[in-house]
LUMBA-439015 format. One line per 10 residues: number of its first residue (from 1); for each residue x, y, z of C-alpha. Coordinates in steps of 0.02 Angstrom, whole numbers. Each point is the difference from the previous one (the first is absolute). Layout:
BEGIN
NUM> X Y Z | ...
! end
This chain:
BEGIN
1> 4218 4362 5570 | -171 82 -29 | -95 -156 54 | 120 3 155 | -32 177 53 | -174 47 -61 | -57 -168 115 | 94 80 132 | -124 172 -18 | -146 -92 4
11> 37 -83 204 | -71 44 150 | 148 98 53 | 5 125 -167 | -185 63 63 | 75 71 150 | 108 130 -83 | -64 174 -83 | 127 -32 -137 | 106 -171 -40
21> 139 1 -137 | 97 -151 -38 | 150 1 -98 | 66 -152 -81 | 175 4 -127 | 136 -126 -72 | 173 75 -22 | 150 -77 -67 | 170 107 -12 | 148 -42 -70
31> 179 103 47 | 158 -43 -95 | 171 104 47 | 164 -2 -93 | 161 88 81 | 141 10 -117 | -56 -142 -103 | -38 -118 140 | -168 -51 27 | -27 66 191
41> -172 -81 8 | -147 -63 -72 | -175 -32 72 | -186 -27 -27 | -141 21 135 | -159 -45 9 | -131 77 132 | -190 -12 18 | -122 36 114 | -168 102 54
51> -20 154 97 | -165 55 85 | -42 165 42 | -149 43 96 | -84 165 91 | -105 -2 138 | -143 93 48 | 64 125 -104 | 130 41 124 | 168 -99 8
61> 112 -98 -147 | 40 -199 41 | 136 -82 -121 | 53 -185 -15 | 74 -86 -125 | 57 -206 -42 | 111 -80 -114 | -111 -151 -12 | -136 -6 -143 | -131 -126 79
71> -181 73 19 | 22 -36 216 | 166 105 13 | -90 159 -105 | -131 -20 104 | 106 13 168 | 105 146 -82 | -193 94 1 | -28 -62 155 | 164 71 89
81> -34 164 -100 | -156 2 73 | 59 -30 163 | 132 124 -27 | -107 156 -54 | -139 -56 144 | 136 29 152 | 73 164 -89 | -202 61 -40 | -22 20 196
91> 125 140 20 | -28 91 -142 | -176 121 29 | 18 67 -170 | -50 -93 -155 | 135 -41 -126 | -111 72 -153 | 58 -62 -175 | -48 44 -164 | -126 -114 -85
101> 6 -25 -204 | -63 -93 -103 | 55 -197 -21 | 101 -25 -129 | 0 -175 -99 | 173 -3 -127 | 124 -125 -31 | 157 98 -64 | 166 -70 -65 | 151 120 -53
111> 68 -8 -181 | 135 -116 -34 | 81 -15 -170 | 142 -115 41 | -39 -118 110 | 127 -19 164 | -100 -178 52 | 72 -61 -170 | 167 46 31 | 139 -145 90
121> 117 17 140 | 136 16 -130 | -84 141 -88 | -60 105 147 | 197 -39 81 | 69 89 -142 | -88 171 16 | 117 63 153 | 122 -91 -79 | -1 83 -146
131> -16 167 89 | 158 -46 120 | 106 -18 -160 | -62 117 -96 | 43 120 168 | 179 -95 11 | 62 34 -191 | -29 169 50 | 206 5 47 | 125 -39 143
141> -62 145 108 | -147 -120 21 | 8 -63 170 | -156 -92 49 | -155 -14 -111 | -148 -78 41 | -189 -28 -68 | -140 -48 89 | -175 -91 -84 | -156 -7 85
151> -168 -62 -73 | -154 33 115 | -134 -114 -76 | -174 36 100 | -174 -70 -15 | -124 92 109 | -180 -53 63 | -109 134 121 | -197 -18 38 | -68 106 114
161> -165 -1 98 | -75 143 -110 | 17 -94 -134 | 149 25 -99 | 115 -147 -84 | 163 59 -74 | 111 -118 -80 | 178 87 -71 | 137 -104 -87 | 197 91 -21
171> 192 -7 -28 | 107 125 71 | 178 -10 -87 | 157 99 76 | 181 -10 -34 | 119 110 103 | 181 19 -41 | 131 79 133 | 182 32 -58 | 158 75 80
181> 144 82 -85 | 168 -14 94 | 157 105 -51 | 124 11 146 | -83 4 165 | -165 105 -90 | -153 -86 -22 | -116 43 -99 | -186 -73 2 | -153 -2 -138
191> -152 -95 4 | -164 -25 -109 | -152 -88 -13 | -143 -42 -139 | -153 -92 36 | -186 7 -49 | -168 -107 30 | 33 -105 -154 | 110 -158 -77 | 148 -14 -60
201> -32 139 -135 | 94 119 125 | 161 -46 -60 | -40 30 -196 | -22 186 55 | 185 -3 97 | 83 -176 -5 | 105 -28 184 | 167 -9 -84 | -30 194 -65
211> -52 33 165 | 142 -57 78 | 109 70 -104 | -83 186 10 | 13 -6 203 | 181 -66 -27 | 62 129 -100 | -79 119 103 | 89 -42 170 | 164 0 -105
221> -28 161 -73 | -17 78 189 | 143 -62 61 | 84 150 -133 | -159 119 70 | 27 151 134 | -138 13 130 | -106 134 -26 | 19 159 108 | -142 12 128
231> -129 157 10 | -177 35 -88 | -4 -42 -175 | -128 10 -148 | -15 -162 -52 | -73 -121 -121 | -51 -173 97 | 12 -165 -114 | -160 -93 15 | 114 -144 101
241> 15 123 144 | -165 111 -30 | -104 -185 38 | 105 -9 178 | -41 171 32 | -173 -3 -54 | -36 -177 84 | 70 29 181 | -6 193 20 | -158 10 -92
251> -100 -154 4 | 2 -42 166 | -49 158 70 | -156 -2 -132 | -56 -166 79 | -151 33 117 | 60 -76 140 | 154 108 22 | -78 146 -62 | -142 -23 153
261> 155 -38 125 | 50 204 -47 | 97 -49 -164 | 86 145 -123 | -163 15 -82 | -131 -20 118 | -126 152 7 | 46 53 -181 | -130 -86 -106 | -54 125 -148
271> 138 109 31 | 143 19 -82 | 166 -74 72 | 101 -21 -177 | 26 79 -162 | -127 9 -100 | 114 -105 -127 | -26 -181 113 | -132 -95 -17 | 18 -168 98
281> -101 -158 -5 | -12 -185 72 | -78 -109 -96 | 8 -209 -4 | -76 -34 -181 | 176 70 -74 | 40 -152 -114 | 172 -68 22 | 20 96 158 | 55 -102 167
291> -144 77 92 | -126 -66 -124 | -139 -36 115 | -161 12 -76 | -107 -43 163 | 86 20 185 | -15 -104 127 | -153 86 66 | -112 -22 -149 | 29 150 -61
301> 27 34 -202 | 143 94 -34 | 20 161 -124 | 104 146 -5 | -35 107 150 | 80 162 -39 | 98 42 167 | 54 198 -75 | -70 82 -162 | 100 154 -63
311> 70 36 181 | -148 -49 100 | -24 -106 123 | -170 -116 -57 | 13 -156 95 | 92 -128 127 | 49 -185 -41 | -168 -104 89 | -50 -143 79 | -188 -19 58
321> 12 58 173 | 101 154 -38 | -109 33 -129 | -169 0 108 | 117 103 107 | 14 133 -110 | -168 -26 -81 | 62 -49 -162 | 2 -141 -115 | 153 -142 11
331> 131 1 -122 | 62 -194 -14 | 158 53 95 | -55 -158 150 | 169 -134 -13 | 73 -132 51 | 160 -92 -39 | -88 -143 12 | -143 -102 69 | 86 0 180
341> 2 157 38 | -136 150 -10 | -8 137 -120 | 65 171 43 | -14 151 -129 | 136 -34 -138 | 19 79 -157 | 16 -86 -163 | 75 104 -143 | -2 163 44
351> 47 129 -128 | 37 163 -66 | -101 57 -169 | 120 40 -142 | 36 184 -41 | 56 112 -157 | 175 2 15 | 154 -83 -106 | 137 -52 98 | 98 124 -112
361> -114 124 39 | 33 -66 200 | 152 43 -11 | 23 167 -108 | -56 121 154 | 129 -50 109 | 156 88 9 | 84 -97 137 | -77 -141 79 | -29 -208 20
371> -87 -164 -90 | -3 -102 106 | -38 -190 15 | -15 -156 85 | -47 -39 157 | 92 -77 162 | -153 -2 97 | -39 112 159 | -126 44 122 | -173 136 21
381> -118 16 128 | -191 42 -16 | 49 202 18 | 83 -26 -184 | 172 24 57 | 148 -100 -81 | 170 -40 -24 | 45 -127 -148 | 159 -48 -87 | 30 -7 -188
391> 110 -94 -95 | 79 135 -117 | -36 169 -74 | 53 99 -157 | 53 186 21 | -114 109 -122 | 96 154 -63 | -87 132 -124 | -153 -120 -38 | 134 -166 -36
401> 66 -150 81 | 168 8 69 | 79 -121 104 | -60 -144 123 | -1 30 170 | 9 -143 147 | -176 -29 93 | -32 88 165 | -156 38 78 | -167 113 -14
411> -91 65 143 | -136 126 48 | -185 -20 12 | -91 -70 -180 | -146 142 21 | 112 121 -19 | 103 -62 -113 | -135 -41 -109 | -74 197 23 | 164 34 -107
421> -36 -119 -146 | -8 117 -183 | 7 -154 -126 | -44 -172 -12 | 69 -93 -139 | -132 -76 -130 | 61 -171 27 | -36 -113 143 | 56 -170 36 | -63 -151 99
431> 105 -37 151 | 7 -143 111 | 24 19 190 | -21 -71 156 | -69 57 175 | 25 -55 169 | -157 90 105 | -32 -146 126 | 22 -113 -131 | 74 -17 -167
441> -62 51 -144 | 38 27 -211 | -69 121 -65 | 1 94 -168 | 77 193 -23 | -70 93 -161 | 127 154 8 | 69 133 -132 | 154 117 33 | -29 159 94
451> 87 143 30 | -10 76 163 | 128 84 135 | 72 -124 129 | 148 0 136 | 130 -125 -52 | 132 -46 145 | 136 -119 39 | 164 -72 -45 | -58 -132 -149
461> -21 -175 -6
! end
């Protein structure tokens, strides 16, 4: 791939541009669903190809991309970029200024313990099948129970005209399970997910059938479960809902591009905007994470770029050109799903630094309020406000867990309810997740607990 692209640099055409990148990757990915025992599908595919992305006198972006790896068919790809940025340079007076680092020269390949090329069809069949029983001995309630597996196996090549020749090898593992609990005409849903950049050692740490089984007997304890009442609340947010909440209403808005479109947090930088207890952070060298992404698709090397220290806003999410915007340096945030498509500013696993507190400790200041967990999904914009559902809450009475409550939603804006954070719980764990900002995306969540106040609302799952 190298010889193709780097061959490609050296033409006639790559000495027109100011800047020429060239992107090259191999990705095979492999889904496998069981519903109710029945194998629903089962598929492997295979795509390849080279992107080129070139600037032109400084001024305007050109973007082409082929799925055909022959020296002549690269070489057109540059050529159409070329082409591309030339008709768009003529209307655009101001130059497009970028960033310029230095090259970087790495070849980079995430840890694997247990090896997922090694496994069969047979063996990898028998994760979600495993899960979809373990979900189905759960009880009668169980009406529907299904797991999803997904491998994302990725080779990556970019060279770049400045000099830089990145070569990063991966496996992205995920295993979703949804189940429904039916009693009478109420229907209950629970879902969960694990997955990590990785092998097959994910499922020593939480084999599928236990999975299963826990999101089972979840959805059949609800259907027994009240709603909770709707109003204010002090709360405690499991880190399953704390990484929605902190991904959309958070993340987003701390990505440069929103925040210079009049986001929630642009014009705050080195103010405060949080309590003094958050300190958030992207970074794409978190082993195991789904967003481990030690060079983006820009060149750039990645490292924790601390987004809010101790309430304060430090940075935004960056690719080159909103970083020459803003006159500072690029943080590896530059993306793409893959090699036909250009990179937009994406995080990778962003996170929230552990704290002090127990969860005992959590919980022992609250007279009357809700832990709540799970997550149903939801929506934000780039002001920070949100609505989200969760899958089910426990009533906290005098500092203890009472009963379970059904899931309903959250909404407000994240700023502020992040203003009202007073403890952070001294463990954090790795989540994965998923983002759909012009074009998917996994990702990696690195959340505690955190108590804060929040409006909860609705009538429950």
């Amino acid at each position: 791939m190298f010889e193709i692209i780097e061959k490609s640099l050296e033409s006639k055409e790559a000495s027109r541009a100011s800047l020429v990148q060239l992107r090259g990757q191999k990705r095979t990915m492999t889904l496998c669903t069981v519903l109710n025992n029945v194998l629903e599908s089962f598929s492997r595919i295979d795509l390849s190809g080279v992107s080129a992305r070139t600037l032109i006198q400084n001024r305007s972006w050109g973007f082409s991309s082929t799925n055909r790896l022959k020296k002549e068919s690269v070489e057109q790809t540059l050529k159409t970029a070329v082409a591309l940025a030339s008709a768009s340079a003529r209307n655009k007076p101001k130059e497009a200024v970028v960033k310029e680092p230095p090259a970087q020269v790495a070849t980079v390949k995430a840890k694997v313990k247990k090896s997922f090329e090694k496994a069969s069809l047979e063996d990898i069949k028998e994760i979600p099948f495993d899960a979809c029983r373990g979900a189905l001995e759960a009880g009668a309630e169980v009406a529907s129970a299904k797991a999803t597996f997904l491998a994302v196996q990725d080779q990556k090549w970019f060279a770049s005209s400045e000099g830089s020749r990145i070569y990063q090898e991966s496996t992205r593992l995920l295993l979703f399970v949804d189940v429904i609990a039916k009693c009478g005409s109420l229907y209950c849903p629970a879902s969960e997910n694990l997955g990590h950049t990785g092998g097959l050692e994910l499922f020593d740490m939480m084999p599928p059938a236990s999975l299963g089984k826990d999101v089972a007997e979840r959805a059949v304890k609800l259907l027994s479960a009240k709603p909770p009442p709707s109003g204010k609340f002090q709360v405690i947010l499991h880190p399953t809902i704390c990484a929605t909440l902190l991904h959309e209403a958070i993340g987003h808005p701390l990505e440069a591009d929103l925040a210079m479109e009049g986001g929630g947090f642009g014009g705050y930088v080195s103010k405060p905007v949080m309590s003094k207890l958050v300190t958030i952070y992207d970074d794409g060298v978190v082993e195991r994470g789904l967003g481990y992404l030690p060079y983006d698709d820009e060149g750039i090397k990645s490292s924790r770029t601390f987004l809010v220290r101790n309430g304060v806003l430090e940075s935004f999410m960056h690719d080159r050109t909103s970083a020459a915007a803003m006159n500072v340096s690029p943080t590896g945030n530059a993306h793409a799903w893959d090699y036909s498509v250009e990179p937009l500013i994406r995080q990778t696993n962003i996170g929230i630094e552990k704290g002090d507190f127990e969860e005992e400790e959590m919980l022992e200041d609250i007279k009357e309020g809700l832990f709540i967990q799970g997550t149903f999904g939801g929506q934000a914009d780039a002001s920070a406000d949100f609505t989200f559902g969760f899958q089910n809450a426990y009533w906290i009475r005098h500092g203890k867990l009472a009963e379970m409550t059904r899931g309903a939603n959250l909404s407000g804006n994240a700023i502020a309810v992040f203003k009202t954070v007073d403890a952070v719980s001294k463990e954090v764990v790795l989540r994965p997740g998923a983002c759909g900002k012009g074009q998917f995306a996994i990702q990696g969540r690195v959340v505690p607990a955190v108590r804060c106040e929040i409006l909860v609302g609705g009538a429950g799952s």
